[in-house]
N, C-alpha and C positions, 0 to 999 in steps of 0.2 A: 504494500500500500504506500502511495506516494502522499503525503502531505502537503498541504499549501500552506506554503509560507507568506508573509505577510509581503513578502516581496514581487509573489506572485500576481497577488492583488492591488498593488502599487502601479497603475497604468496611467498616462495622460489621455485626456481625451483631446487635446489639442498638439497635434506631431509641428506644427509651424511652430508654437514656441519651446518644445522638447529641443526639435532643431537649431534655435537660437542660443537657447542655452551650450549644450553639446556644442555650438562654433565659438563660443563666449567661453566656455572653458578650454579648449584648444588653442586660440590666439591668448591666451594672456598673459602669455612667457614671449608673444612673437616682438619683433626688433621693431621697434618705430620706421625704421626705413621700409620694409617688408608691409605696413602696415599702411603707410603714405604710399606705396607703388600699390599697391590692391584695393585701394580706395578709391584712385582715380583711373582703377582699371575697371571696375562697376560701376562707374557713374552710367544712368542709361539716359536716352534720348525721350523724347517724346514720343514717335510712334512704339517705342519699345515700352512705353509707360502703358501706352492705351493697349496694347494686347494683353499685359498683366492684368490692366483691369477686366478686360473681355475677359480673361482665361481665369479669373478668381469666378466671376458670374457666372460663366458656363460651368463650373466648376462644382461650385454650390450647388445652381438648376440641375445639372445632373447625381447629385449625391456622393460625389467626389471625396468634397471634405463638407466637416459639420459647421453648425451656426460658429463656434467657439475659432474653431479655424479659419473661417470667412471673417470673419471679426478681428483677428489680429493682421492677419494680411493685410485688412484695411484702414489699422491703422498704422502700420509700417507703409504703406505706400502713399498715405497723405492723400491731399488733396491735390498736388501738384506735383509735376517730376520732380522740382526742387525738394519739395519736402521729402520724398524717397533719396537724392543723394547725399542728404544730409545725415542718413541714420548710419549707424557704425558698422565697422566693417564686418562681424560677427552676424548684423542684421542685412548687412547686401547680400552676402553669402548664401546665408540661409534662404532668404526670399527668393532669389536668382534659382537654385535648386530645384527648393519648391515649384518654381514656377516651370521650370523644363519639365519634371514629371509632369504636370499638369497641364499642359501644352500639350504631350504627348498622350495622356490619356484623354482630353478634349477632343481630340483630332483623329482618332483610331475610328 
């Protein structure tokens, strides 16, 4: 007989900000130069802003990801592109990610 442990039962229902975390504790040993060259290697454009927004919407409408998950993506991606390039580098990361799975399961 197997037992569950309480670890077993320790789940996120939101994987966007598990993900955030998880790249938040991976960069925070990384070098300030590494951290300035990957910053302004994710800044994204405008049309790349509006497909994140399409691909978060179609995302949700299809049952992709849950309310929890649609909710943080939206508020990492602001209301503007600026407001997306402004967030840390741990939270480009992670969104950028997300959003290629999500692209790719939109689009199948």
């Amino acid at each position: 007989m197997n037992p569950v442990g309480p670890a077993v039962l320790q789940t996120s229902a939101n994987r966007v900000a598990d993900g955030i975390a998880k790249m938040e504790g991976a960069l925070k040993n990384a070098p300030a130069s590494l951290l300035a060259e990957l910053a302004a290697e994710l800044m994204i454009d405008h049309r790349e802003y509006y497909e994140w927004q399409e691909t978060k919407s179609l995302a949700y409408s299809m049952c992709l990801i849950n309310l929890e998950e649609v909710q943080t993506l939206w508020e990492y991606l602001g209301n503007t592109v600026t407001q997306f390039n402004q967030n840390s580098v741990a939270v480009k990361i992670a969104i950028a990610k997300t959003m290629s799975v999500l692209r790719k399961q939109v689009h199948s």
